[in-house]
MARKOL-124119 format. One record per residue (C-alpha): residue number from 1; residue in one letter; chain; x, y, z. Coordinates in steps of 0.02 Angstrom, whole numbers. Example, Ala and Ser with C-alpha at 12.3 -4.5 7.8 and 13.67 -1.06 7.14 Angstrom:
   donu   torke   lumlum       px       py       pz
      1       A        A      615     -225      390
      2       S        A      684      -53      357
END
This chain:
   donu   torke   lumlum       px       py       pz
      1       X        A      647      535      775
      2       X        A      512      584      918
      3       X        A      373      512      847
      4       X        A      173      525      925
      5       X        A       28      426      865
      6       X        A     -161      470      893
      7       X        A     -272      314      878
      8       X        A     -439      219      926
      9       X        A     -369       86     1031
     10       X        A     -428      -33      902
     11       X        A     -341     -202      785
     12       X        A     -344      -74      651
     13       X        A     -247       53      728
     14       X        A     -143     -101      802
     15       X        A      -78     -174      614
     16       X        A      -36       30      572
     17       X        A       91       37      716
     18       X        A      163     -119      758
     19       X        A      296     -104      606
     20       X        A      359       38      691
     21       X        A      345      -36      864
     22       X        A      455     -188      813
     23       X        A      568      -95      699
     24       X        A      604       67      817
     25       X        A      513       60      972
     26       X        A      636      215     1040
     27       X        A      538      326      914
     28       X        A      374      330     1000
     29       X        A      394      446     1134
     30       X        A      189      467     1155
     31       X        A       36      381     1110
     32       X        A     -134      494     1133
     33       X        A     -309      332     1144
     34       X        A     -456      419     1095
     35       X        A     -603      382     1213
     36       X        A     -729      423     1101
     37       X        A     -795      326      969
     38       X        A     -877      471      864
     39       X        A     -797      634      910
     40       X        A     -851      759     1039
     41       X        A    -1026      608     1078
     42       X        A    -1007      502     1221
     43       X        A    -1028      311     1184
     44       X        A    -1217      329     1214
     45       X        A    -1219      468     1113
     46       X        A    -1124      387      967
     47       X        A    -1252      222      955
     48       X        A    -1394      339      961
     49       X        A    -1292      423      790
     50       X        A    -1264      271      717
     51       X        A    -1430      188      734
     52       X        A    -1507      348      664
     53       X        A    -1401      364      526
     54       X        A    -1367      196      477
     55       X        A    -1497       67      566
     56       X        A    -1484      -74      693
     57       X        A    -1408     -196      584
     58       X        A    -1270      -93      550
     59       X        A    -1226      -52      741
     60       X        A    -1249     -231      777
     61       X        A    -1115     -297      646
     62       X        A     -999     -159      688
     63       X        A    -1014     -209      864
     64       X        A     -999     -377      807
     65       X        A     -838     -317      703
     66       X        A     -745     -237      859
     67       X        A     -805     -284      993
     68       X        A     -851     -500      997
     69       X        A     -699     -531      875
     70       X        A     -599     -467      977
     71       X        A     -655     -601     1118
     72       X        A     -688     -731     1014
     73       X        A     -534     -746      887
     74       X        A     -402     -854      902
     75       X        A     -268     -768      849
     76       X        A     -220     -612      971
     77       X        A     -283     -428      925
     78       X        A     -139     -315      956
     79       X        A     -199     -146      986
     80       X        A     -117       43     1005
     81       X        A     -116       31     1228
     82       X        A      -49     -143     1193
     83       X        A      108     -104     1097
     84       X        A      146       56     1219
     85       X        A      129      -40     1383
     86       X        A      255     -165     1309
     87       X        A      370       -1     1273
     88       X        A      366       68     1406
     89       X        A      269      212     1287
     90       X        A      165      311     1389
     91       X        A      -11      360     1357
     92       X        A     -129      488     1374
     93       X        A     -334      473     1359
     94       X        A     -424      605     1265
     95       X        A     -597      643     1231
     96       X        A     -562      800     1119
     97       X        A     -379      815     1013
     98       X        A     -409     1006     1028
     99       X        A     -429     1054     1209
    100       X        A     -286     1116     1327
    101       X        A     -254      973     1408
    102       X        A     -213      876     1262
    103       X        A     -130      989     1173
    104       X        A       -7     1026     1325
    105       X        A       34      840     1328
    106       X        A       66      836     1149
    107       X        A      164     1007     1177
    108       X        A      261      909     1332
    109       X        A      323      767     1215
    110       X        A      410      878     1082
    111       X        A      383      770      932
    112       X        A      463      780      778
    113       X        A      320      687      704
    114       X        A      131      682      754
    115       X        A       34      530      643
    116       X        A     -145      491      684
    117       X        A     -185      300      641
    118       X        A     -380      262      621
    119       X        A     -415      401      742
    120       X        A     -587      451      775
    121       X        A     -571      628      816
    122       X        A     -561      794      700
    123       X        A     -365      854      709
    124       X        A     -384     1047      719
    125       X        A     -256     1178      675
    126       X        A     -171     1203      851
    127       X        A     -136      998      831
    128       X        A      -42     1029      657
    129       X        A       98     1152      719
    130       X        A      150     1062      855
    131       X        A      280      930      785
    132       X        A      442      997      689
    133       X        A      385      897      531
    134       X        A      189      915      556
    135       X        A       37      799      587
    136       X        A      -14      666      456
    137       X        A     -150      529      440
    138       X        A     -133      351      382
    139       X        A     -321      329      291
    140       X        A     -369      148      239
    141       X        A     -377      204       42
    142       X        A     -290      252     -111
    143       X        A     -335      443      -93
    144       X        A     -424      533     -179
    145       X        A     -540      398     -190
    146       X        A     -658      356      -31
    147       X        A     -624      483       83
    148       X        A     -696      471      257
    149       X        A     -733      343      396
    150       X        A     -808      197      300
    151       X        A     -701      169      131
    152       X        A     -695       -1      141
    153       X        A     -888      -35      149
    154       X        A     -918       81       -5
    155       X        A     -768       12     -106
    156       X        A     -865     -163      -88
    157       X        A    -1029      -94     -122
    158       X        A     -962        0     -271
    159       X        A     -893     -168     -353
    160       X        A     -702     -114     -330
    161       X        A     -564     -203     -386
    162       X        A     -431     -134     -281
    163       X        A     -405        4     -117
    164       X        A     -269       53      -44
    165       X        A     -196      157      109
    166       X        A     -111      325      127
    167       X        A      -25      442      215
    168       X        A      -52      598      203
    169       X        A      -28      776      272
    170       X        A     -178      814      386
    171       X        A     -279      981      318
    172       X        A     -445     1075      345
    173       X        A     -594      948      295
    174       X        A     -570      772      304
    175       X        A     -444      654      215
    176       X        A     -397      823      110
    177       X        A     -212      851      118
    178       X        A      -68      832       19
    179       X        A      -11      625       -6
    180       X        A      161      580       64
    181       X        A      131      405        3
    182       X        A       31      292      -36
    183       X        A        2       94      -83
    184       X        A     -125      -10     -196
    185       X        A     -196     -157     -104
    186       X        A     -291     -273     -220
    187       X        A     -479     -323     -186
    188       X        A     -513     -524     -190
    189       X        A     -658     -614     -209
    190       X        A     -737     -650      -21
    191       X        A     -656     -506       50
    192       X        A     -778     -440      184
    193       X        A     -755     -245      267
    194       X        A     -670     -327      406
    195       X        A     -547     -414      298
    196       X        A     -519     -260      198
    197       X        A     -495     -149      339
    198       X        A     -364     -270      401
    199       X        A     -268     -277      246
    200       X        A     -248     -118      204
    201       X        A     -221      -80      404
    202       X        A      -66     -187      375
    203       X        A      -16     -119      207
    204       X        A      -21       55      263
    205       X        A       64        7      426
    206       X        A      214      -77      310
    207       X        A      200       77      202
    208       X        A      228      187      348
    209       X        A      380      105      431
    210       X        A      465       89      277
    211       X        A      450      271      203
    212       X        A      517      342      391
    213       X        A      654      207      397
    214       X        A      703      271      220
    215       X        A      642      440      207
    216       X        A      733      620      267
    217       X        A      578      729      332
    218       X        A      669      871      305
    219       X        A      669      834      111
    220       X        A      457      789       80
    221       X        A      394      809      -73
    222       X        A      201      789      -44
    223       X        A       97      788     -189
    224       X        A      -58      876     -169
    225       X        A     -220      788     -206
    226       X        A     -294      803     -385
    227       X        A     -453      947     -388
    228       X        A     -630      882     -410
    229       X        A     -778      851     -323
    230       X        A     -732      696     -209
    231       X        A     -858      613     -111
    232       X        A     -834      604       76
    233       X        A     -892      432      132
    234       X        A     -954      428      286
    235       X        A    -1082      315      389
    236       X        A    -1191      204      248
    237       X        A    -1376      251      250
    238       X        A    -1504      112      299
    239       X        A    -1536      122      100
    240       X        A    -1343       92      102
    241       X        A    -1347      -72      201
    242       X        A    -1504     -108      104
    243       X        A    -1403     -114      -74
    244       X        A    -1230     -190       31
    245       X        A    -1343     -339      105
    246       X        A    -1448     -355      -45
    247       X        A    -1287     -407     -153
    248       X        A    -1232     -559      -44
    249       X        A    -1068     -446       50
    250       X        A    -1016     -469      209
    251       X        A     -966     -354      367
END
């Protein structure tokens, strides 16, 4: 197995790939950090986004979300650069998954596999061909349901019970393609979006190692998502936050 991952160099992206990092460190050949938070915006560009779309109190908590927790907490954030500098994995920084440069480094790894763990940038058709067995995505929910980049906050705000994470072939739009496999992870009182996001980071990630420890590639049966019209759910509104705030949740 010559497996790549694509990933923010985030705690999320972290609990996705450790399991594999413990479990068969020899099968990450390449790990490609995205250094952009929003794709194709620079980091000014991307607060100016979010505090259009969404307001000042939602860029403040996710700042507070990925950026002071991972000062203050006690317990060590792993993240993506971490596990590959321990490795001996190397890395490559990209601002765009679809220009030459990044696609020749994918190109000069020769993976079998290419999986993209919370990764922040659009995969594009040139990206899919290049490992033997494709490029997939690990999405923090039980797809179809809550496509996009914020499926935790919405599953909270919609009063959900239970999530979930999946991996799943990566196709044209955004958390479209067929479902390799998936897990339920169950929704407890005083779960906050950070807490979600965590568990189901980890429950994918367990998910993950497991299927390619037990799985032959060569033999998938992906089961293509059911039709309908399902909701992409991106960045909350200020309306959004509004409602989320309103009901007593928590970032």
């Amino acid at each position: 197995m010559r497996l790549v991952f694509l990933a923010v160099d985030d705690e999320f992206a972290g609990s996705m790939q450790r399991y594999v990092f413990e479990r068969h460190p020899d099968w990450v050949v390449g790990l490609v950090i995205s250094t952009s938070v929003i794709y194709k915006k620079s980091w000014l560009g991307a607060v100016a986004f979010v505090l259009r779309r969404s307001g000042l109190r939602y860029a403040a908590e996710m700042f507070r979300m990925k950026v002071v927790r991972k000062l203050t907490r006690a317990r060590k954030v792993i993240t993506p650069s971490q596990l590959a500098k321990a490795h001996n994995v190397e890395l490559f920084y990209s601002s765009n998954i679809n220009d030459e440069a990044s696609l020749s480094r994918l190109r000069s790894w020769a993976p079998d596999l290419i999986v993209s763990t919370n990764f922040s940038h659009y995969v594009g058709e040139r990206v899919w061909s290049i490992a033997r067995f494709g490029t997939w995505n690990l999405h923090k929910s039980y797809l179809p349901h809550y496509r996009g980049m914020a499926p935790s906050f919405y599953a909270l705000l919609n009063g959900e019970q239970r999530v979930g994470a999946t991996l799943h072939k990566i196709a044209k739009g955004f958390d479209t393609g067929d479902i390799v496999t998936q897990v339920e992870v169950p929704i407890e009182p005083g779960d906050t979006v950070h807490t979600l996001n965590q568990k189901t980071s980890d429950a994918g990630g367990r998910m993950m190692a497991q299927f390619l420890e037990e799985t032959n590639l060569e033999q998938i049966n992906a089961t293509p998502q059911p039709p309908g019209d399902w909701r992409n759910y991106s960045y909350p509104s200020r309306s959004d936050i509004k409602a989320f705030c309103k009901k007593g949740l928590k970032f």
